[in-house]
Biotite code that builds the C-alpha atoms (Angstrom):
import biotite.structure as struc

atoms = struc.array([
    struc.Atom([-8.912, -14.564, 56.963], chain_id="A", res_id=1, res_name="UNK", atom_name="CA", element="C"),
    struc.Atom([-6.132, -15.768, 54.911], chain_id="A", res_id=2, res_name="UNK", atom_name="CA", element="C"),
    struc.Atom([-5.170, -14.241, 51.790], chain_id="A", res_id=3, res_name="UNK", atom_name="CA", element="C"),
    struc.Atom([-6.692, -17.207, 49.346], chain_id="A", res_id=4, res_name="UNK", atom_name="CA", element="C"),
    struc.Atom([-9.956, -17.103, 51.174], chain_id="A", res_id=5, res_name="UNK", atom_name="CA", element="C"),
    struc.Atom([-9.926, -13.086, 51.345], chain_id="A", res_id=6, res_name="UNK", atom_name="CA", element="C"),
    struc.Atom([-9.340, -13.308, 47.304], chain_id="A", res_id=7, res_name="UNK", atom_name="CA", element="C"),
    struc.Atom([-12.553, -15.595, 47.079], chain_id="A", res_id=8, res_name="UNK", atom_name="CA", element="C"),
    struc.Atom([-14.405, -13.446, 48.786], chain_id="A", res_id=9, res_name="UNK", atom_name="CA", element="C"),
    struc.Atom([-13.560, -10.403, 46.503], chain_id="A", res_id=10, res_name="UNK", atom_name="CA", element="C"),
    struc.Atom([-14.165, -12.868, 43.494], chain_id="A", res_id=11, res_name="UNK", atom_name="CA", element="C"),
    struc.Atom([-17.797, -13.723, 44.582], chain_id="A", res_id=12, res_name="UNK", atom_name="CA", element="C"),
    struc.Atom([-18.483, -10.211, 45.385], chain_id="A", res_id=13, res_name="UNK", atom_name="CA", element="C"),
    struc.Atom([-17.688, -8.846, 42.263], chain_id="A", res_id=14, res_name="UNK", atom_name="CA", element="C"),
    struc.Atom([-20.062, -11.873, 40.745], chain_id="A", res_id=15, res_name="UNK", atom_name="CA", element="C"),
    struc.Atom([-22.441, -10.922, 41.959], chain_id="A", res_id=16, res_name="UNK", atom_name="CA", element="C"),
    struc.Atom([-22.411, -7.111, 41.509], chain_id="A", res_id=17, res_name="UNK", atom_name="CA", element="C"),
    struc.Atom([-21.830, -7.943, 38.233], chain_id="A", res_id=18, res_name="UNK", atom_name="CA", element="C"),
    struc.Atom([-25.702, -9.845, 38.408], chain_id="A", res_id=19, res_name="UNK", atom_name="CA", element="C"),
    struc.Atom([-26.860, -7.147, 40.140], chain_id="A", res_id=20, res_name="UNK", atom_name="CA", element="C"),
    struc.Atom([-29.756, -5.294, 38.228], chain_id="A", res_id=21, res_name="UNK", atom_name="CA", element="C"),
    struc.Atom([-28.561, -1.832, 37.200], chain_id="A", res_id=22, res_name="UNK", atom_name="CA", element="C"),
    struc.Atom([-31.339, 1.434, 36.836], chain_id="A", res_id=23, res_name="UNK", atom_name="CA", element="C"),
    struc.Atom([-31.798, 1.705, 33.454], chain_id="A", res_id=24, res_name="UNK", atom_name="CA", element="C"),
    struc.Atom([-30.044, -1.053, 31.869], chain_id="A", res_id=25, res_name="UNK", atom_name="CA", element="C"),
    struc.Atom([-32.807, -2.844, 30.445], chain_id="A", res_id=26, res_name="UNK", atom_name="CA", element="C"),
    struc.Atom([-33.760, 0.536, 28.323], chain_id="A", res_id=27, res_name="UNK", atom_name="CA", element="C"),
    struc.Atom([-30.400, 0.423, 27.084], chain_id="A", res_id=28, res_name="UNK", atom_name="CA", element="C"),
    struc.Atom([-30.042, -2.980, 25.744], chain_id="A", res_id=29, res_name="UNK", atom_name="CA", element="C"),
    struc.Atom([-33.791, -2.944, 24.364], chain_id="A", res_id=30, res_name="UNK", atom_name="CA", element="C"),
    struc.Atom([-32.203, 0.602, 22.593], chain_id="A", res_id=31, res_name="UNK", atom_name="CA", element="C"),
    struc.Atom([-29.248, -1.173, 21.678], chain_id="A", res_id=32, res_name="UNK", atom_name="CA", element="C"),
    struc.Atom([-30.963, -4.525, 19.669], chain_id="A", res_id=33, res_name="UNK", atom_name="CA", element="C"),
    struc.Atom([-33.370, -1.704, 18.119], chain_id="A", res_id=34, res_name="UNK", atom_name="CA", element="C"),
    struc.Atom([-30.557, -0.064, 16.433], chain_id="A", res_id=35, res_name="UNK", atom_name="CA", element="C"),
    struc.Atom([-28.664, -2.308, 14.041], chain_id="A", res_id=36, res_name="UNK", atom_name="CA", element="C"),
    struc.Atom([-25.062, -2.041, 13.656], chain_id="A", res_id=37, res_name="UNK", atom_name="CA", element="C"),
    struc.Atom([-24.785, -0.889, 10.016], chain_id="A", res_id=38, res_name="UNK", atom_name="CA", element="C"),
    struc.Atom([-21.253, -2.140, 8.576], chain_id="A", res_id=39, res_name="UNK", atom_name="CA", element="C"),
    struc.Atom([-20.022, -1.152, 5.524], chain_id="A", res_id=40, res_name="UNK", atom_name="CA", element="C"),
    struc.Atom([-16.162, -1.859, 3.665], chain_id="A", res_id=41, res_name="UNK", atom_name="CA", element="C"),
    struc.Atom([-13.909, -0.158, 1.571], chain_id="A", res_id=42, res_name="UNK", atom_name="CA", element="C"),
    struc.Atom([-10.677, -0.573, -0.388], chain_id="A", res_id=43, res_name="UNK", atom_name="CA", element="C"),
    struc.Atom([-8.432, 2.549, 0.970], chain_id="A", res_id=44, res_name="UNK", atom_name="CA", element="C"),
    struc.Atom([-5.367, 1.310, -1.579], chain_id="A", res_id=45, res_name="UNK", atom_name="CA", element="C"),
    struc.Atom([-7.664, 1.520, -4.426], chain_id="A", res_id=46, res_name="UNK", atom_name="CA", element="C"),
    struc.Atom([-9.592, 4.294, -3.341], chain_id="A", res_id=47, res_name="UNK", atom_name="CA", element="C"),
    struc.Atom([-6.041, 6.356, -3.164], chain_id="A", res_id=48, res_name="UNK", atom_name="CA", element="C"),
    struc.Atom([-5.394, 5.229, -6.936], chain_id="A", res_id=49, res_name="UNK", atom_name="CA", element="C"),
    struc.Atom([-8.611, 5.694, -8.238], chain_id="A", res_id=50, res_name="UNK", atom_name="CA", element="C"),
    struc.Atom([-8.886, 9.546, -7.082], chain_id="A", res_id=51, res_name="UNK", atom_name="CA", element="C"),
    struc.Atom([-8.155, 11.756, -9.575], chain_id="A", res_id=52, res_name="UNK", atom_name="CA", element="C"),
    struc.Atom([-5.576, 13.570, -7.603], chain_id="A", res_id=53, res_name="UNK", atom_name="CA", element="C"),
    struc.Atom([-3.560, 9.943, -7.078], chain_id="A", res_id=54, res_name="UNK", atom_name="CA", element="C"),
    struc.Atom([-3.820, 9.050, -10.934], chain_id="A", res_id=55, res_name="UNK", atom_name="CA", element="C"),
    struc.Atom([-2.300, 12.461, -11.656], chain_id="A", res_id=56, res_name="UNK", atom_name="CA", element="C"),
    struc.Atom([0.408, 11.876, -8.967], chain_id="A", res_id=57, res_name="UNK", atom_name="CA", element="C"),
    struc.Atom([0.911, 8.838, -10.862], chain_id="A", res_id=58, res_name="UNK", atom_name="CA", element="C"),
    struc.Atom([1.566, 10.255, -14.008], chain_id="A", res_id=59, res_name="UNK", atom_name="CA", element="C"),
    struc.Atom([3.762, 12.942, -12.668], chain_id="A", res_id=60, res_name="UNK", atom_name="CA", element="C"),
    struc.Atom([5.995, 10.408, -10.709], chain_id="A", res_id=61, res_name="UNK", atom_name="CA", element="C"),
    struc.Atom([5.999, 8.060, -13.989], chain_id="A", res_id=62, res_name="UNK", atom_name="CA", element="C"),
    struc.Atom([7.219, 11.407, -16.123], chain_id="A", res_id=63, res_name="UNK", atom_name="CA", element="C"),
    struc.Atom([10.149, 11.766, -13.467], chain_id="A", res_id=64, res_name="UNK", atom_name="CA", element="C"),
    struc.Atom([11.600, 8.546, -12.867], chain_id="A", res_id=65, res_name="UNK", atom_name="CA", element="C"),
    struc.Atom([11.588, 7.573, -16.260], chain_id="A", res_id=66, res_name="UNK", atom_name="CA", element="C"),
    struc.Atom([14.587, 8.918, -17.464], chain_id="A", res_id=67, res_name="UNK", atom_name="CA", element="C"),
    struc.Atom([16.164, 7.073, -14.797], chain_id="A", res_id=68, res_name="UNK", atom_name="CA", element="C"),
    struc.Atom([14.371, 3.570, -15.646], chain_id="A", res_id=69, res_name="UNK", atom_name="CA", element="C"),
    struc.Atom([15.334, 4.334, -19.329], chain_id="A", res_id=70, res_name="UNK", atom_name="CA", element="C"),
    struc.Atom([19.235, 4.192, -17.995], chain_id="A", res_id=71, res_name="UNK", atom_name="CA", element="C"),
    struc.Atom([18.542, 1.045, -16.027], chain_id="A", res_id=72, res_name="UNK", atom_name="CA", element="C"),
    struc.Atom([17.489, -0.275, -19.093], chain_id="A", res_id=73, res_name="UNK", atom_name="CA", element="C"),
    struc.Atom([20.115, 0.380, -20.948], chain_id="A", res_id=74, res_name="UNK", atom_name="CA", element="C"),
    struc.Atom([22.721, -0.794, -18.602], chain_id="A", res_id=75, res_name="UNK", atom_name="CA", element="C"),
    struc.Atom([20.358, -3.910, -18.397], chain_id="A", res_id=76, res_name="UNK", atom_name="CA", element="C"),
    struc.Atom([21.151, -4.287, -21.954], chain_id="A", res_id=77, res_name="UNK", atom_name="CA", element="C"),
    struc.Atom([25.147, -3.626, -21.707], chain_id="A", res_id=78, res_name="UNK", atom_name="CA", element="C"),
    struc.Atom([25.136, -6.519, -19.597], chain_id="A", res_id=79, res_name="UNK", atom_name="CA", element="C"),
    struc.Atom([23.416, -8.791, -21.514], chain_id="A", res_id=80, res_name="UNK", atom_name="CA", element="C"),
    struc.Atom([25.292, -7.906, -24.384], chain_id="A", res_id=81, res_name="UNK", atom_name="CA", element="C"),
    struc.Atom([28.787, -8.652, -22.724], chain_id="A", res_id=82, res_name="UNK", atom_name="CA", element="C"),
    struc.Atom([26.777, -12.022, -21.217], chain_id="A", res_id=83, res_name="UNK", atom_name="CA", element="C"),
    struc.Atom([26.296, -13.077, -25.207], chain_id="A", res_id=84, res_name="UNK", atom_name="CA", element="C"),
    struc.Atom([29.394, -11.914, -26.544], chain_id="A", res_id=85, res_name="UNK", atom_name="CA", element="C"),
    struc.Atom([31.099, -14.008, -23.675], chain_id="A", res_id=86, res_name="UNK", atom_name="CA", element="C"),
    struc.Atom([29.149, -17.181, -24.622], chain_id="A", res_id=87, res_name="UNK", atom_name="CA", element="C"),
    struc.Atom([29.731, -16.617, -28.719], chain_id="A", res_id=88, res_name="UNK", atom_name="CA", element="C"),
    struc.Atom([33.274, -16.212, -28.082], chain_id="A", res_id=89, res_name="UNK", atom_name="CA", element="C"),
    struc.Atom([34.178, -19.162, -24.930], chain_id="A", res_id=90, res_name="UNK", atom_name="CA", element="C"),
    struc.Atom([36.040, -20.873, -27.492], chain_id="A", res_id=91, res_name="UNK", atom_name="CA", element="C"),
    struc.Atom([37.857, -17.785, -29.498], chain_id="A", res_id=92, res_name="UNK", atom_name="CA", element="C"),
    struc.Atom([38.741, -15.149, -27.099], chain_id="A", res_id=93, res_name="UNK", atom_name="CA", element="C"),
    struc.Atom([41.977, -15.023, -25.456], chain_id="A", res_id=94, res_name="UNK", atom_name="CA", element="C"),
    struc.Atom([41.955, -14.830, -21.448], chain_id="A", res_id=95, res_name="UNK", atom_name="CA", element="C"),
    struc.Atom([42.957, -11.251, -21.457], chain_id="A", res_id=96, res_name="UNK", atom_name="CA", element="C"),
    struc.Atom([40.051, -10.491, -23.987], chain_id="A", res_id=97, res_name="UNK", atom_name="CA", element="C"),
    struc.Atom([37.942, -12.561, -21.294], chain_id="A", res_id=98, res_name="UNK", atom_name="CA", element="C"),
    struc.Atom([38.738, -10.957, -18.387], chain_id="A", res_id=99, res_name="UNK", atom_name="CA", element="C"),
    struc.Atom([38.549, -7.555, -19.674], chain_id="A", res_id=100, res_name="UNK", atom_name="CA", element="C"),
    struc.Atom([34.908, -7.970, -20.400], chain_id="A", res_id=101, res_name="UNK", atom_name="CA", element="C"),
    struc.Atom([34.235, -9.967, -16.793], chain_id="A", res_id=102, res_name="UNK", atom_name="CA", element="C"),
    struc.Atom([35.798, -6.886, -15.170], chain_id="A", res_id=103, res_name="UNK", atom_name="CA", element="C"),
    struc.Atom([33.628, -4.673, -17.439], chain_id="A", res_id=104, res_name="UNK", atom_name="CA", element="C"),
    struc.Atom([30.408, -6.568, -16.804], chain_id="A", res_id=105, res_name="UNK", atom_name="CA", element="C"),
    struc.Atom([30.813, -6.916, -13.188], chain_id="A", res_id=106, res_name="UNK", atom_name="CA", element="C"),
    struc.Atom([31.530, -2.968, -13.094], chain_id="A", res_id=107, res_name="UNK", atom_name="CA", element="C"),
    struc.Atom([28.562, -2.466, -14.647], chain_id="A", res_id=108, res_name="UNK", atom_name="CA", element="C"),
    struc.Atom([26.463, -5.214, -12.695], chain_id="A", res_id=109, res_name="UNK", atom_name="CA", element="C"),
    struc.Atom([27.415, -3.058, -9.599], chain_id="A", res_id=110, res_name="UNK", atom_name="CA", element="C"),
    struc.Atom([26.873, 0.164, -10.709], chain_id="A", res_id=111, res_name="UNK", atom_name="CA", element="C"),
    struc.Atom([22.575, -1.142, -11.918], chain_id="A", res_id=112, res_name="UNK", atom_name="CA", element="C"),
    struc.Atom([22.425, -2.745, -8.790], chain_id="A", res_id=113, res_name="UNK", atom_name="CA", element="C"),
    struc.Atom([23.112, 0.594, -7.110], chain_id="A", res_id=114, res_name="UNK", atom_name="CA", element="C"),
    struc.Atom([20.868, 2.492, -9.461], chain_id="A", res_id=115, res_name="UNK", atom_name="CA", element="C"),
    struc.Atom([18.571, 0.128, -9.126], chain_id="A", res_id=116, res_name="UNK", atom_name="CA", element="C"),
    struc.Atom([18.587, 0.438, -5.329], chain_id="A", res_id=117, res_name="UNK", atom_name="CA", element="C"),
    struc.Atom([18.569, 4.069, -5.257], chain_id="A", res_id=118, res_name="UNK", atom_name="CA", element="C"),
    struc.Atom([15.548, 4.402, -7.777], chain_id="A", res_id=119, res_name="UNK", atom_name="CA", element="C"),
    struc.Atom([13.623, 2.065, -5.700], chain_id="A", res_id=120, res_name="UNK", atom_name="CA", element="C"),
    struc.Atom([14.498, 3.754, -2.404], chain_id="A", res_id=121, res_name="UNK", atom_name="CA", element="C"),
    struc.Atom([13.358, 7.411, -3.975], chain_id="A", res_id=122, res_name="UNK", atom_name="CA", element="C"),
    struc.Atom([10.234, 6.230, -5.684], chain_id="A", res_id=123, res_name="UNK", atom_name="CA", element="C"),
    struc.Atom([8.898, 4.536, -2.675], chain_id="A", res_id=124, res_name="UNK", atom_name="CA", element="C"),
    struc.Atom([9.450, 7.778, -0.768], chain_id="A", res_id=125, res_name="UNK", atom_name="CA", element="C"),
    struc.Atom([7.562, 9.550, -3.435], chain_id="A", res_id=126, res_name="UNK", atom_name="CA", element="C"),
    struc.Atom([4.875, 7.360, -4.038], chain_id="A", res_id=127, res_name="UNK", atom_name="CA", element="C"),
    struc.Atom([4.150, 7.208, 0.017], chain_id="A", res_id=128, res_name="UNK", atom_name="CA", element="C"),
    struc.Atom([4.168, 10.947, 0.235], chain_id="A", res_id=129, res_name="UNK", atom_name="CA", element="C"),
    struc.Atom([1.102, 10.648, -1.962], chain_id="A", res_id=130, res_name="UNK", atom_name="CA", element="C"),
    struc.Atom([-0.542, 8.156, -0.163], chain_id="A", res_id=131, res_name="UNK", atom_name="CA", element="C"),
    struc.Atom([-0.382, 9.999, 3.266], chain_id="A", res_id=132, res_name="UNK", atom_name="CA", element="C"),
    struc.Atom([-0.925, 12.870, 1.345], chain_id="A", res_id=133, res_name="UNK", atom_name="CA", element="C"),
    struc.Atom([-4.613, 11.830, -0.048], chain_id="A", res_id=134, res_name="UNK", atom_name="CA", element="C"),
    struc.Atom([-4.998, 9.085, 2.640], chain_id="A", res_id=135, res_name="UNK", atom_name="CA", element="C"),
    struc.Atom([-5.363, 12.061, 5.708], chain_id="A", res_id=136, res_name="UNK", atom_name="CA", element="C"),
    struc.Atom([-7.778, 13.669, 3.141], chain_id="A", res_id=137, res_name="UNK", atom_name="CA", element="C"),
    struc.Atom([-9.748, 10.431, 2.251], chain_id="A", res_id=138, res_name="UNK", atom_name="CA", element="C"),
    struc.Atom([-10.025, 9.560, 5.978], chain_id="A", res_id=139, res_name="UNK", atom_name="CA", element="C"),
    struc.Atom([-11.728, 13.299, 6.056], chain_id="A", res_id=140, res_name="UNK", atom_name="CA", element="C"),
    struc.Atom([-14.149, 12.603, 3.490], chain_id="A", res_id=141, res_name="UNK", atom_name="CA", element="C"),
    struc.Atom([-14.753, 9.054, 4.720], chain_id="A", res_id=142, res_name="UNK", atom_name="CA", element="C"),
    struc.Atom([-15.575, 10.212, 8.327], chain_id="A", res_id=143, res_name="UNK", atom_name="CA", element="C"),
    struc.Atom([-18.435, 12.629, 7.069], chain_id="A", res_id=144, res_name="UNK", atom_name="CA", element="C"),
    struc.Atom([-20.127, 10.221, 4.626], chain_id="A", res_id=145, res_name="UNK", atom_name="CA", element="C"),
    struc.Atom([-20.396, 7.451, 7.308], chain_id="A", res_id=146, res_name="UNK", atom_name="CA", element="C"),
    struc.Atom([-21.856, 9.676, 10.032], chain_id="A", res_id=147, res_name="UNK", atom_name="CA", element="C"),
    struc.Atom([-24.078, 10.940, 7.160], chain_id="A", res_id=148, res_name="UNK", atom_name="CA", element="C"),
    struc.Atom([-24.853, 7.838, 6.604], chain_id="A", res_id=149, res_name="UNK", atom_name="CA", element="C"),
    struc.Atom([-25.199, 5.993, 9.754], chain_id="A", res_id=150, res_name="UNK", atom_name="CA", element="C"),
    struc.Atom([-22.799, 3.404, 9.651], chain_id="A", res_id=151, res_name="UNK", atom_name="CA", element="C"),
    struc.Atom([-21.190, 2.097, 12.656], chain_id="A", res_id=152, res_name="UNK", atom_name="CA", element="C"),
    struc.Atom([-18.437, 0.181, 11.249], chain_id="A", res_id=153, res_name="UNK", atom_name="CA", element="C"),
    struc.Atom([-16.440, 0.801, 8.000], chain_id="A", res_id=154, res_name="UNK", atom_name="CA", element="C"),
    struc.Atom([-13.319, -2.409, 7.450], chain_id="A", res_id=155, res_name="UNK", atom_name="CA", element="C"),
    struc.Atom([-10.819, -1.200, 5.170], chain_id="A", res_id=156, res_name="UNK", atom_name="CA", element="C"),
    struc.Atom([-10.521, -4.916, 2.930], chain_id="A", res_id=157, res_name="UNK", atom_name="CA", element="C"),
    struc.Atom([-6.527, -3.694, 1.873], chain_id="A", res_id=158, res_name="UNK", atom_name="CA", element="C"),
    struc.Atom([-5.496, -3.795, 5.108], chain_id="A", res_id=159, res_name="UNK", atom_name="CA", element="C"),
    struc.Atom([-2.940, -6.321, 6.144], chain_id="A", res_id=160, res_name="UNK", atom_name="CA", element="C"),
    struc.Atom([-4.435, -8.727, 8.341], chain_id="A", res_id=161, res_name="UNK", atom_name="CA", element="C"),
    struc.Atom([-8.024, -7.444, 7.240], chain_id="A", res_id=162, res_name="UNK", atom_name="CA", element="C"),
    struc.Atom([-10.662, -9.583, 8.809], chain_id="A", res_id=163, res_name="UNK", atom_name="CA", element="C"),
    struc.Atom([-12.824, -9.123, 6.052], chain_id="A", res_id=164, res_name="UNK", atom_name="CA", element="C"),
    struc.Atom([-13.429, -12.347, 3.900], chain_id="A", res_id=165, res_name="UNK", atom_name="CA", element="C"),
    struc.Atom([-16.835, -11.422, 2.757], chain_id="A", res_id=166, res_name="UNK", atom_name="CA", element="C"),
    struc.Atom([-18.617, -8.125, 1.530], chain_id="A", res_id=167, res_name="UNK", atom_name="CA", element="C"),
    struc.Atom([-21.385, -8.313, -0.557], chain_id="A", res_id=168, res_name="UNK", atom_name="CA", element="C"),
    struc.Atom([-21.170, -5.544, -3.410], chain_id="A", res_id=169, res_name="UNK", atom_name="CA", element="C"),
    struc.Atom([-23.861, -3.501, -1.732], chain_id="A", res_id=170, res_name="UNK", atom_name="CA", element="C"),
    struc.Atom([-21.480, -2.701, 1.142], chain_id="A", res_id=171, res_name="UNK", atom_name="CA", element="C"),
    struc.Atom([-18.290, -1.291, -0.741], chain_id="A", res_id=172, res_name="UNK", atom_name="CA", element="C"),
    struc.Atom([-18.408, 2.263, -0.415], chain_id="A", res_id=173, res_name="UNK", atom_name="CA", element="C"),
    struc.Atom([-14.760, 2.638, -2.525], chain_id="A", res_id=174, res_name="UNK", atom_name="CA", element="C"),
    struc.Atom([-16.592, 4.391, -5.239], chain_id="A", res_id=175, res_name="UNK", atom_name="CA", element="C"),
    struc.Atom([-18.850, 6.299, -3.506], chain_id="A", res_id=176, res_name="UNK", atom_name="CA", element="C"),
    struc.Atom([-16.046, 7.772, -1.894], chain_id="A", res_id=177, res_name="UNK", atom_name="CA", element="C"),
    struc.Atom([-13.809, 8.179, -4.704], chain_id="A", res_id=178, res_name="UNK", atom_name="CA", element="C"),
    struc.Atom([-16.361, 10.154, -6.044], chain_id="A", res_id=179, res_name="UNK", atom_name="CA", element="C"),
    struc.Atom([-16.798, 12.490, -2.826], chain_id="A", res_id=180, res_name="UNK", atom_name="CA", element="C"),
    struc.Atom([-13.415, 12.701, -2.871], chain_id="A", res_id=181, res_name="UNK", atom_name="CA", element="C"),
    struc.Atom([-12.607, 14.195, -6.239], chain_id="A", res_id=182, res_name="UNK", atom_name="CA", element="C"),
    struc.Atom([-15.692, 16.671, -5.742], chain_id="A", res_id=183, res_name="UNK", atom_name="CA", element="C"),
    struc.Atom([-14.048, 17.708, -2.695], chain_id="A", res_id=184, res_name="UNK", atom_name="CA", element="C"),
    struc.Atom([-10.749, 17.910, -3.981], chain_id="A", res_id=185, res_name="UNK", atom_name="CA", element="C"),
    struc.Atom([-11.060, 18.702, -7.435], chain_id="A", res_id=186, res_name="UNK", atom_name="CA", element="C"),
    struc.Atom([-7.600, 18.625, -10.066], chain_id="A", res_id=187, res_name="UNK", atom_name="CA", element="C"),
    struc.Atom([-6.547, 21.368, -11.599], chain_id="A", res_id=188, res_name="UNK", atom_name="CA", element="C"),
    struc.Atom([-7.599, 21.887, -15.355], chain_id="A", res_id=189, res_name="UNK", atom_name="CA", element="C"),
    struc.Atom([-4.603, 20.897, -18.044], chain_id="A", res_id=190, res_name="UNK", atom_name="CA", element="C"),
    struc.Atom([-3.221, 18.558, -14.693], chain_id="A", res_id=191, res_name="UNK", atom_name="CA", element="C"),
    struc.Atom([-0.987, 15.426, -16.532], chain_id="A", res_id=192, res_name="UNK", atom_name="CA", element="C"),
    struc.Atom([-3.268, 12.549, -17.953], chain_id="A", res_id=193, res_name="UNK", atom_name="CA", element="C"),
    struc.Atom([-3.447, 9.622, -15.513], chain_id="A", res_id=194, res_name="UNK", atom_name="CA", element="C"),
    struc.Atom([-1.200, 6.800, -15.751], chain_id="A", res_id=195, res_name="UNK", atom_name="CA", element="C"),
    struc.Atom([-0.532, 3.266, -14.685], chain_id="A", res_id=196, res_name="UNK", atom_name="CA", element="C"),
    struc.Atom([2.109, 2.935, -11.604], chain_id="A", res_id=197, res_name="UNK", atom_name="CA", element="C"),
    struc.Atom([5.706, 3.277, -12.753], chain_id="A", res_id=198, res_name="UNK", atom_name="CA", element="C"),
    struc.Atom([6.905, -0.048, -13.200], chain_id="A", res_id=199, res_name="UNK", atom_name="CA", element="C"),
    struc.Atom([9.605, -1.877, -10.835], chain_id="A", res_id=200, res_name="UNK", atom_name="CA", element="C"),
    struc.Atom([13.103, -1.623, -12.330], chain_id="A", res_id=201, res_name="UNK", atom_name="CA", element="C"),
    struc.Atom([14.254, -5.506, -12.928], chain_id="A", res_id=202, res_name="UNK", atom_name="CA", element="C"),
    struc.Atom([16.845, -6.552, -10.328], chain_id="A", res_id=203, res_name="UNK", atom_name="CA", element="C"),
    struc.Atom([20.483, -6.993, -11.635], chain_id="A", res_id=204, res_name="UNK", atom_name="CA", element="C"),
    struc.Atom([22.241, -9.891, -13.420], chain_id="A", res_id=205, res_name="UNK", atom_name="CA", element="C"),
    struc.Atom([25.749, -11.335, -12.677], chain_id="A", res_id=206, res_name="UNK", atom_name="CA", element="C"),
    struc.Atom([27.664, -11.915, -15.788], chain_id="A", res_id=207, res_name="UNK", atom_name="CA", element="C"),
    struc.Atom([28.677, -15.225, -15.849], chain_id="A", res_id=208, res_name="UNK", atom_name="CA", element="C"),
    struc.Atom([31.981, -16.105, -18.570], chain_id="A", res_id=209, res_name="UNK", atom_name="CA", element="C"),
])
């Protein structure tokens, strides 16, 4: 038997095992239509915000960085500044005057861009520490409350690539969770009042004479 036929024959073998009736196997698929798959979808990025522990992380990360925002703001402003003296004076400062203030303003373009960098690079550090932090614990309370509840399926709709393009209202969970969440992990009286995200420091300008 050559090696093509002997292939065949493995083929058609398997075909038919595979159409062979199996002990029990009609039980389990009459089992299997009786018992719905029950699907249900949640937000996990909003979920994360919404707890009370991630609005007070908020808050706290807001009160810390934004000393540092306030000085990219005011460099912001330095630059600027230099930008509209520049453009008053094209026609009345001298070209030592002018390239003075280009060296200053480029000076100072580098140093926000740096800043600016840095700030970034820190507060998305921060700000994922907190979303491990209460994502593990979400997942935790998540787990429970489906088996509790029987579903089968639970699509996170803020994932990239979600294949969710529908949910009818009656399927989000996010609040239901959110709610078991801060029961099960409760903040601690006096914590900071929640607050919106910390805001994304503008990217730097180039002076131009």
């Amino acid at each position: 038997m050559n090696v093509h036929l002997k292939w065949k024959v493995t083929i058609a073998a398997l075909a038919l095992l595979s159409l062979a009736p199996v002990p029990g196997a009609r039980a389990q698929a009459a089992a299997a239509t009786a018992a719905p798959v029950k699907i249900a979808i949640i937000n996990m990025r909003n979920a994360i915000i919404a707890t009370a522990e991630g609005k007070q992380a908020q808050a706290q990360l807001q009160s810390q960085f934004a000393p540092r925002q306030a000085d990219l703001q005011n460099t912001q402003k330095q630059i600027e500044d230099l930008q509209r003296k520049m453009s008053e004076g094209a026609r009345t400062l001298s070209d030592d005057e002018k390239g003075k203030m280009q060296r200053e303003g480029e000076l100072l373009t580098r140093r926000l861009q740096r800043n600016n960098d840095d700030l970034n690079e820190e507060l998305n550090a921060a700000q994922g520490e907190v979303v491990d932090g209460i994502g593990r614990k979400l997942l935790d309370v998540l787990d429970r409350y489906a088996r509790e509840n029987g579903f089968t399926i639970v699509l996170d709709t803020s994932a990239q690539g979600s294949p969710v393009v529908y949910g009818s209202s009656g399927s989000d969970i996010t609040q239901d969770i959110v709610r078991l969440y801060d029961q099960a992990y409760p903040v601690k009286a006096g914590a900071a009042a929640p607050a919106a995200k910390p805001a994304t420091p503008a990217p730097a300008k180039k002076t131009t004479p």
